[in-house]
mmCIF file as gemmi writes it, N, C-alpha and C atoms, coordinates in Angstrom:
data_model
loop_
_atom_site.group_PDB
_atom_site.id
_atom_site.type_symbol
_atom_site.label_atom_id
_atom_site.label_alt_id
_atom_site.label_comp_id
_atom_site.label_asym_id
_atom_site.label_entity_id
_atom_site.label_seq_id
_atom_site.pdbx_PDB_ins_code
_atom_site.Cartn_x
_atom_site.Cartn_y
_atom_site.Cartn_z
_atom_site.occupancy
_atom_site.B_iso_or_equiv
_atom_site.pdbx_formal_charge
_atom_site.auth_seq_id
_atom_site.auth_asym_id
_atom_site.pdbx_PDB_model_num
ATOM 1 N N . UNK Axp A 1 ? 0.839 -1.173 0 1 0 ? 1 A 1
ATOM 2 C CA . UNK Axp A 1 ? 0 0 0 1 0 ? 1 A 1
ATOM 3 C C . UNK Axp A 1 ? 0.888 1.241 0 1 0 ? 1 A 1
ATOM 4 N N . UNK Axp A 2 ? 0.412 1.855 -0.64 1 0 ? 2 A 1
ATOM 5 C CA . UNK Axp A 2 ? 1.517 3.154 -0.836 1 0 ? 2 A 1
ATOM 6 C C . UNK Axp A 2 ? 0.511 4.276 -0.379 1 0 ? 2 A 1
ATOM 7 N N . UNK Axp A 3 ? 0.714 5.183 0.776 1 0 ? 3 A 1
ATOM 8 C CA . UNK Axp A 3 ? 0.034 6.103 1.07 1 0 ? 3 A 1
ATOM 9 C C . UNK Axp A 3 ? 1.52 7.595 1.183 1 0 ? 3 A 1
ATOM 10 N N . UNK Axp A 4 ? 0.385 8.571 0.809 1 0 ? 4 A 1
ATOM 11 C CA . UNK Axp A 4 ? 0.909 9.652 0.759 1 0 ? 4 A 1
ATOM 12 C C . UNK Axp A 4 ? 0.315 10.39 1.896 1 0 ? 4 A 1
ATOM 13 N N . UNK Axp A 5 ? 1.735 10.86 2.963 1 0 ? 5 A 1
ATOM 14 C CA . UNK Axp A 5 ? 1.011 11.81 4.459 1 0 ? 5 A 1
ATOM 15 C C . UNK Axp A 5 ? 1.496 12.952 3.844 1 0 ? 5 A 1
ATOM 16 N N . UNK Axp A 6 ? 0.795 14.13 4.272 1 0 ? 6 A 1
ATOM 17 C CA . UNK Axp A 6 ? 0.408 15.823 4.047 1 0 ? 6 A 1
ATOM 18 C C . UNK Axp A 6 ? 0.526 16.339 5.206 1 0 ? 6 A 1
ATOM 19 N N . UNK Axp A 7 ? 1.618 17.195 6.037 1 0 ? 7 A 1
ATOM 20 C CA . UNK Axp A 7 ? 1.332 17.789 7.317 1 0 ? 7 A 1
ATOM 21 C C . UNK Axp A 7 ? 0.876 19.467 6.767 1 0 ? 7 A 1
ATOM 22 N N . UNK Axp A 8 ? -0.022 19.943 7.039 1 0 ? 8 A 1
ATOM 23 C CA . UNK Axp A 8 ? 0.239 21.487 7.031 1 0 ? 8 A 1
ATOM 24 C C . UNK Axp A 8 ? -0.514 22.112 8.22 1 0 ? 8 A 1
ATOM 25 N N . UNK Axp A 9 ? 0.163 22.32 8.911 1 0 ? 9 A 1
ATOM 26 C CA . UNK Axp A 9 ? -0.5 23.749 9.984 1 0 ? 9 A 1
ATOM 27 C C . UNK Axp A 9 ? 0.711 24.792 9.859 1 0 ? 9 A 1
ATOM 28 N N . UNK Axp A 10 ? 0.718 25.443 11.568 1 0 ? 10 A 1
ATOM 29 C CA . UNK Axp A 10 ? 1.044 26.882 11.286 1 0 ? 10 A 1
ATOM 30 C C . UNK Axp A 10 ? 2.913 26.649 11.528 1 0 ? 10 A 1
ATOM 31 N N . UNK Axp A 11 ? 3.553 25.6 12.098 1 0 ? 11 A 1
ATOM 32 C CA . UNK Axp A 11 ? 4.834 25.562 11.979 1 0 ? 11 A 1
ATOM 33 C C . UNK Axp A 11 ? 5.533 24.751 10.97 1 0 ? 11 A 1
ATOM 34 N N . UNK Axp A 12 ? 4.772 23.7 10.701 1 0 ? 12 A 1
ATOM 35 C CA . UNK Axp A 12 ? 5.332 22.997 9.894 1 0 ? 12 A 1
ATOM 36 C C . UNK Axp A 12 ? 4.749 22.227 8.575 1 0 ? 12 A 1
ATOM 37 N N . UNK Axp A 13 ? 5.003 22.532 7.821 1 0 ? 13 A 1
ATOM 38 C CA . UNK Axp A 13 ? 4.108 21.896 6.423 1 0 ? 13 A 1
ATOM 39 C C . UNK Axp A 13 ? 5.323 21.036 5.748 1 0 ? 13 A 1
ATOM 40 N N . UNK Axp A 14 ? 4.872 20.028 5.542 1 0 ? 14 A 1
ATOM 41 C CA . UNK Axp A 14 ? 5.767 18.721 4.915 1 0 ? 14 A 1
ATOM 42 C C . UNK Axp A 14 ? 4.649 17.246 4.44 1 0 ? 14 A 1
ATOM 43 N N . UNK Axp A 15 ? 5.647 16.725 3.882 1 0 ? 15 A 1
ATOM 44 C CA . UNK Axp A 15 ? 4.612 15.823 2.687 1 0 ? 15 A 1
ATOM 45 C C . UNK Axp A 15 ? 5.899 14.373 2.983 1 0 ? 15 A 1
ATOM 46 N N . UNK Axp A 16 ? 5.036 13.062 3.127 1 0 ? 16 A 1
ATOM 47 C CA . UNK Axp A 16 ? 6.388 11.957 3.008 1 0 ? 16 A 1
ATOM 48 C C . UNK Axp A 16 ? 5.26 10.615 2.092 1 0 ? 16 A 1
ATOM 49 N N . UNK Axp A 17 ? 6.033 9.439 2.024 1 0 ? 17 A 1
ATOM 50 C CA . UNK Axp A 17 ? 5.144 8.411 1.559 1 0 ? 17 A 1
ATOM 51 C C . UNK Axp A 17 ? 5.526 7.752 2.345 1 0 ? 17 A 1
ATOM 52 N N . UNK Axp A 18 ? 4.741 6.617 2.615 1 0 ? 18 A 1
ATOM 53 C CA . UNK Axp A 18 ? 4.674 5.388 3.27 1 0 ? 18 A 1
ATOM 54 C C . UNK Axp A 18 ? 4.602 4.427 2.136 1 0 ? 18 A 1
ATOM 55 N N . UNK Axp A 19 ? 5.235 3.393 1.904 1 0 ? 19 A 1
ATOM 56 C CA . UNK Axp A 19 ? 5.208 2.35 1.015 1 0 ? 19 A 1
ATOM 57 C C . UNK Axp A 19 ? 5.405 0.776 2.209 1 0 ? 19 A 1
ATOM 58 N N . UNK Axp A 20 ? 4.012 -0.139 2.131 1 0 ? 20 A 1
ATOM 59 C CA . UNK Axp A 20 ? 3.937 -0.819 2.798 1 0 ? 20 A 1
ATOM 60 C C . UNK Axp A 20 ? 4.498 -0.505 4.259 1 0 ? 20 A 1
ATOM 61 N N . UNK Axp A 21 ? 4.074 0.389 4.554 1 0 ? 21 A 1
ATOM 62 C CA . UNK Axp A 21 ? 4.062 0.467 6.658 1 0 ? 21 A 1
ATOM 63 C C . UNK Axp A 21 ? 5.744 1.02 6.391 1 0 ? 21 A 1
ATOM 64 N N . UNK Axp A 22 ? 6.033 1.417 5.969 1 0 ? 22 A 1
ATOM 65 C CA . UNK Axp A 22 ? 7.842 2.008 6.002 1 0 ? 22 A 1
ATOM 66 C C . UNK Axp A 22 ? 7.909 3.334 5.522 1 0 ? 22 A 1
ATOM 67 N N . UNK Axp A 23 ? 8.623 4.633 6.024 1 0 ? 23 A 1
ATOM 68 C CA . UNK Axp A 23 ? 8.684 5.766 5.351 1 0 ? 23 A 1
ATOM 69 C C . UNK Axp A 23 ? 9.512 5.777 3.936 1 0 ? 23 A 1
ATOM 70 N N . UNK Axp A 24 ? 9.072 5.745 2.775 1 0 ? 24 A 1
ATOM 71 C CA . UNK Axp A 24 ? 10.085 5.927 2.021 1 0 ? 24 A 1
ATOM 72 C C . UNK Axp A 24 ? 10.974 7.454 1.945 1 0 ? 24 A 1
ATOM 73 N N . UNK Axp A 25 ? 10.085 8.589 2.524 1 0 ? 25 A 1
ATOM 74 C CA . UNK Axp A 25 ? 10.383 9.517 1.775 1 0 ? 25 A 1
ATOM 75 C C . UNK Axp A 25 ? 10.118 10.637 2.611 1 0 ? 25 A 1
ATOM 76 N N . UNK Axp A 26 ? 10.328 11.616 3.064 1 0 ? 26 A 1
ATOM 77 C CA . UNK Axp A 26 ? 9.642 13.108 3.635 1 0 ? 26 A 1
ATOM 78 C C . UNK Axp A 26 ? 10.775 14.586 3.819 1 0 ? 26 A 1
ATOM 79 N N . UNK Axp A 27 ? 9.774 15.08 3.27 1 0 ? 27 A 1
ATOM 80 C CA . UNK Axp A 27 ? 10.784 16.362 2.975 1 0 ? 27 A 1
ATOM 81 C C . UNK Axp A 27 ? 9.405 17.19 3.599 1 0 ? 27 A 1
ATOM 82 N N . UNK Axp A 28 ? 10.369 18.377 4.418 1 0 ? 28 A 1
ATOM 83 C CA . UNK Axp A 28 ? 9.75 19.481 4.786 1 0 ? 28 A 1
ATOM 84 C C . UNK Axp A 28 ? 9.362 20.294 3.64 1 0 ? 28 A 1
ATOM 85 N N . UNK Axp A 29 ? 8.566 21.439 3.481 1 0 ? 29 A 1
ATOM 86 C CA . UNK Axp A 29 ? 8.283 22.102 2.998 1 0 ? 29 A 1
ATOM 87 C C . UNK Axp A 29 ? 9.721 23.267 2.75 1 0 ? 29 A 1
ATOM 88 N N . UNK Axp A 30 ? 9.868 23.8 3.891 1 0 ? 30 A 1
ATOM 89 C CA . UNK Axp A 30 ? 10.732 24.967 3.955 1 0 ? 30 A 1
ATOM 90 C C . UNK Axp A 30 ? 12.294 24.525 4.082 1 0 ? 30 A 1
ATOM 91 N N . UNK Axp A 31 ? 12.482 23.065 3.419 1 0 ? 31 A 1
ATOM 92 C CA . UNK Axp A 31 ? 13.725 22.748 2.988 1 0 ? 31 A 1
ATOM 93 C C . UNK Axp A 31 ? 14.05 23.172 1.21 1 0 ? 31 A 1
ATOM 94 N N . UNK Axp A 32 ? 12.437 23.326 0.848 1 0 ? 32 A 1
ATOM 95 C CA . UNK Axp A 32 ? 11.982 23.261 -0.925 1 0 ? 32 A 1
ATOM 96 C C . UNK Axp A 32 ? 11.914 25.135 -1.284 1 0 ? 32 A 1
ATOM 97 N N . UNK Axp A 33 ? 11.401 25.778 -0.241 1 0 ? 33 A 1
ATOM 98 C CA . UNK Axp A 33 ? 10.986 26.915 -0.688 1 0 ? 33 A 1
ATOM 99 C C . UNK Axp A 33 ? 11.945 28.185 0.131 1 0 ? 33 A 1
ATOM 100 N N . UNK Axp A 34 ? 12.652 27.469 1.001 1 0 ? 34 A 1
ATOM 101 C CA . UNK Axp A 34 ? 13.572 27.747 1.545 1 0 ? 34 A 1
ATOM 102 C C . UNK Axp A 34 ? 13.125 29.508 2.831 1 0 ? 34 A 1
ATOM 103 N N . UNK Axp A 35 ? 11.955 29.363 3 1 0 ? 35 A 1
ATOM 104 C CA . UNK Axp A 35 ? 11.422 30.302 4.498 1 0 ? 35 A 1
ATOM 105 C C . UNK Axp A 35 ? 10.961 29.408 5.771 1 0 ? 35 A 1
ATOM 106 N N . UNK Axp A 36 ? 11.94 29.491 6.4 1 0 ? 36 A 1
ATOM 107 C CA . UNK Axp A 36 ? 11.983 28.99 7.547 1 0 ? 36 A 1
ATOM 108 C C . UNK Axp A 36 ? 10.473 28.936 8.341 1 0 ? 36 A 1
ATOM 109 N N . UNK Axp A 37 ? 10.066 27.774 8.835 1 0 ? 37 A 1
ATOM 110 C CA . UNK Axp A 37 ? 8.919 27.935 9.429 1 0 ? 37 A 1
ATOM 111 C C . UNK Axp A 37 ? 7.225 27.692 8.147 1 0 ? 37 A 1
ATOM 112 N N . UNK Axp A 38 ? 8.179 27.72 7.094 1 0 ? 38 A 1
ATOM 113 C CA . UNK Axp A 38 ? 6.985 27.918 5.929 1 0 ? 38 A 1
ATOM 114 C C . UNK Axp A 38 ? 5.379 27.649 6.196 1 0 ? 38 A 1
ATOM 115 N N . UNK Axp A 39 ? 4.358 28.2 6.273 1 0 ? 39 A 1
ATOM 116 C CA . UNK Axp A 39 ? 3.103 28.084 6.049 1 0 ? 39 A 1
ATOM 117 C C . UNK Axp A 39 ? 2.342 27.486 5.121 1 0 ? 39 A 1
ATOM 118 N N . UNK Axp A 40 ? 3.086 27.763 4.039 1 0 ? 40 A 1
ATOM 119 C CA . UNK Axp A 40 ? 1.811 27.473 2.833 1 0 ? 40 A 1
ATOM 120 C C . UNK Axp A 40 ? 1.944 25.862 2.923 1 0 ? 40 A 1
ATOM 121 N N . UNK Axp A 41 ? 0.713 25.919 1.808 1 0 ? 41 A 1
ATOM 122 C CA . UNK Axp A 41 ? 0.432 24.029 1.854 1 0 ? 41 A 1
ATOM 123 C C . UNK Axp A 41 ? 1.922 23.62 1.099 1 0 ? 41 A 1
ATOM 124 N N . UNK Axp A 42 ? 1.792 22.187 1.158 1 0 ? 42 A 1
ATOM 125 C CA . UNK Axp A 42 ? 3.306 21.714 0.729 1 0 ? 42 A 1
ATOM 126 C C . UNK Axp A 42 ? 3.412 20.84 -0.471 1 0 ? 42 A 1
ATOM 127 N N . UNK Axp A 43 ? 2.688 21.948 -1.277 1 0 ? 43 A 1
ATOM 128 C CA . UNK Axp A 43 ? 3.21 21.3 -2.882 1 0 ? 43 A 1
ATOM 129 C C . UNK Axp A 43 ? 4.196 21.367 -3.172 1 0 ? 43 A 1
ATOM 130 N N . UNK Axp A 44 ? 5.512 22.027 -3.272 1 0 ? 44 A 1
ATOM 131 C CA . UNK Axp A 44 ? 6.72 21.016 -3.562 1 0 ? 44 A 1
ATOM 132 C C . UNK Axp A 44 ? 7.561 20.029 -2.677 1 0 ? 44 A 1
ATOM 133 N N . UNK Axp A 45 ? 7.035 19.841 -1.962 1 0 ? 45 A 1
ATOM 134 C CA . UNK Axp A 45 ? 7.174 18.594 -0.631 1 0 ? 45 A 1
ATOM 135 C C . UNK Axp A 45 ? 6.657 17.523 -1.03 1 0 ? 45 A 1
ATOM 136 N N . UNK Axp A 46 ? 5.214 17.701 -1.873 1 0 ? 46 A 1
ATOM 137 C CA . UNK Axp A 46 ? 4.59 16.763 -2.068 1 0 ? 46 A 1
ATOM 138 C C . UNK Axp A 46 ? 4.894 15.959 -3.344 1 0 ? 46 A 1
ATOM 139 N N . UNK Axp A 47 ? 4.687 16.76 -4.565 1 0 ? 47 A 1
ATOM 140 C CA . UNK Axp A 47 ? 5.409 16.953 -5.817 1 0 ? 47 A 1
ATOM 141 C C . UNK Axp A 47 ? 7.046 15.99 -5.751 1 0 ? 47 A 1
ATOM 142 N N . UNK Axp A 48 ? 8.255 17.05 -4.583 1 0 ? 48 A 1
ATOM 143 C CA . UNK Axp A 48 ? 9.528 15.448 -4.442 1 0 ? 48 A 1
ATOM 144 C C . UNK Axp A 48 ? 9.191 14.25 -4.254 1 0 ? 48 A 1
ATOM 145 N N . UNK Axp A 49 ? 8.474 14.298 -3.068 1 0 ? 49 A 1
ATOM 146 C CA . UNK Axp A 49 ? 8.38 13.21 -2.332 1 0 ? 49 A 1
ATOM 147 C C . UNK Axp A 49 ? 8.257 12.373 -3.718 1 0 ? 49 A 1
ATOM 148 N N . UNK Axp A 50 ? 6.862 12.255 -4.349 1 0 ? 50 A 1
ATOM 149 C CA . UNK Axp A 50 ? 5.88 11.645 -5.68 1 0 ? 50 A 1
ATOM 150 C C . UNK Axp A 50 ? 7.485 11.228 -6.579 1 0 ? 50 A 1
ATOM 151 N N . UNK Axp A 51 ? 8.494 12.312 -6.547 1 0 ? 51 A 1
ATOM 152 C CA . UNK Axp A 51 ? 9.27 12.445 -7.751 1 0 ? 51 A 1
ATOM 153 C C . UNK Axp A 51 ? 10.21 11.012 -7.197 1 0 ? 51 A 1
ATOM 154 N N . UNK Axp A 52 ? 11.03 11.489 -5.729 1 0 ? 52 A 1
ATOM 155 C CA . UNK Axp A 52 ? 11.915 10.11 -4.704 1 0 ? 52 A 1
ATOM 156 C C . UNK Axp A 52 ? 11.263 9.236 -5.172 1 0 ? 52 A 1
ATOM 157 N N . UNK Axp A 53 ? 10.265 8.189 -5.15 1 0 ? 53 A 1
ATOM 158 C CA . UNK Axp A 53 ? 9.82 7.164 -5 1 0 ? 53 A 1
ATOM 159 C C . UNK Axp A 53 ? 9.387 7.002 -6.676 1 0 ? 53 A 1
ATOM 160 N N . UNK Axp A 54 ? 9.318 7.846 -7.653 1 0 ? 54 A 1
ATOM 161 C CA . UNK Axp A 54 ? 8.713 7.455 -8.531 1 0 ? 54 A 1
ATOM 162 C C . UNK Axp A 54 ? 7.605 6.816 -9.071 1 0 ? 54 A 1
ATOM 163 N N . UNK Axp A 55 ? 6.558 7.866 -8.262 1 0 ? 55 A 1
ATOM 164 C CA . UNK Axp A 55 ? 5.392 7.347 -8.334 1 0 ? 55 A 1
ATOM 165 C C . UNK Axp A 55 ? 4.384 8.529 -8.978 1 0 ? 55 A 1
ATOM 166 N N . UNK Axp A 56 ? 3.696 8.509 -9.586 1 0 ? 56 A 1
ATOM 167 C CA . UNK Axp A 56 ? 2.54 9.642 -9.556 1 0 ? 56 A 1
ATOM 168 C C . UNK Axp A 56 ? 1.184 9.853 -8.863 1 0 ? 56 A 1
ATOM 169 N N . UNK Axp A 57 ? 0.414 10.451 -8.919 1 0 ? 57 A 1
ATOM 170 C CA . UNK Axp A 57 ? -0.543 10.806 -7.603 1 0 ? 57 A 1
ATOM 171 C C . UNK Axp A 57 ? -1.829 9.63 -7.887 1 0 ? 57 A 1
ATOM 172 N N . UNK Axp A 58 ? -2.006 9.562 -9.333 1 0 ? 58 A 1
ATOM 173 C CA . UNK Axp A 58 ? -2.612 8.142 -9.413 1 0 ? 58 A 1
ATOM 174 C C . UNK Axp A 58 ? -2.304 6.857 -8.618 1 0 ? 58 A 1
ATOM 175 N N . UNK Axp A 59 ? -0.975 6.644 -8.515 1 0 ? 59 A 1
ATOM 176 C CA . UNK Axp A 59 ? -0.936 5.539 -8.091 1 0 ? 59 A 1
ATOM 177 C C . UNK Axp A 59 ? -0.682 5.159 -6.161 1 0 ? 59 A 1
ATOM 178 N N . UNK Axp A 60 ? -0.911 6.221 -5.917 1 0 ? 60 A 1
ATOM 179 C CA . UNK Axp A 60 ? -1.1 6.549 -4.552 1 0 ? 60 A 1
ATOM 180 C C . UNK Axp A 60 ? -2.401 5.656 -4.053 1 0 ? 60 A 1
ATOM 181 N N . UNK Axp A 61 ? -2.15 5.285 -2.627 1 0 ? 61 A 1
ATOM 182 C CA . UNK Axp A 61 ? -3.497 4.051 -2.578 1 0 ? 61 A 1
ATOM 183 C C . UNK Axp A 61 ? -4.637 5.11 -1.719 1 0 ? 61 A 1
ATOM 184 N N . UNK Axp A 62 ? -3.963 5.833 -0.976 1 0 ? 62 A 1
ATOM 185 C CA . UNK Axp A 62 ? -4.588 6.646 -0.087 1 0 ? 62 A 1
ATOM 186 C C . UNK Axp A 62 ? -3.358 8.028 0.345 1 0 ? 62 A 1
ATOM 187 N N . UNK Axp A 63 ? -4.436 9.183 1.107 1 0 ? 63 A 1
ATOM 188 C CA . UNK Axp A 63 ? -3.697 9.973 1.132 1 0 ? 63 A 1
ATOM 189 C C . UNK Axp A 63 ? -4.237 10.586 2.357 1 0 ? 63 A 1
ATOM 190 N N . UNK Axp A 64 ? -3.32 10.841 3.379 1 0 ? 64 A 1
ATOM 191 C CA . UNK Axp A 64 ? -3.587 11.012 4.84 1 0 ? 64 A 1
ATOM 192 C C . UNK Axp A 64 ? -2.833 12.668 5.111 1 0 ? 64 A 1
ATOM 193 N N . UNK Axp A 65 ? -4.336 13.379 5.945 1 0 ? 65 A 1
ATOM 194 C CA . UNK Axp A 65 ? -3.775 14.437 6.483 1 0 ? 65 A 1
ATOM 195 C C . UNK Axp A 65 ? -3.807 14.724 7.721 1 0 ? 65 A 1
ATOM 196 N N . UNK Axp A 66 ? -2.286 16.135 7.982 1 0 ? 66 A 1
ATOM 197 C CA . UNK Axp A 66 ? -2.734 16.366 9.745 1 0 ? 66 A 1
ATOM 198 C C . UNK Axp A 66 ? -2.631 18.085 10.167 1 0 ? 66 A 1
């Protein structure tokens, strides 16, 4: 099962995958856009992550937020 997690609130926004119960992958947000603390949602967090694992958003089984 390949699930894609989404964090966004007010300190930290970041995106990782889970592939069968294991992290493959997670990148902060404000490692990508480079403002410390970043706010916005974490499309290029989400976008690497998809890119690391070589997967696209289709093939995602589920997609978990917090």
């Amino acid at each position: 099962m390949k699930i894609l997690g989404i964090c966004h609130n007010v300190f930290i926004c970041s995106a990782c995958v889970v592939i069968d119960g294991k992290v493959a992958v997670a990148i902060p947000e404000e490692r990508l856009d480079q403002v410390k603390e970043s706010g916005v949602f974490p499309v290029r967090a989400i976008e690497r992550c998809l890119q690391e694992v070589g997967l696209c958003i289709d093939e995602v089984d589920e997609i978990s937020g917090a």
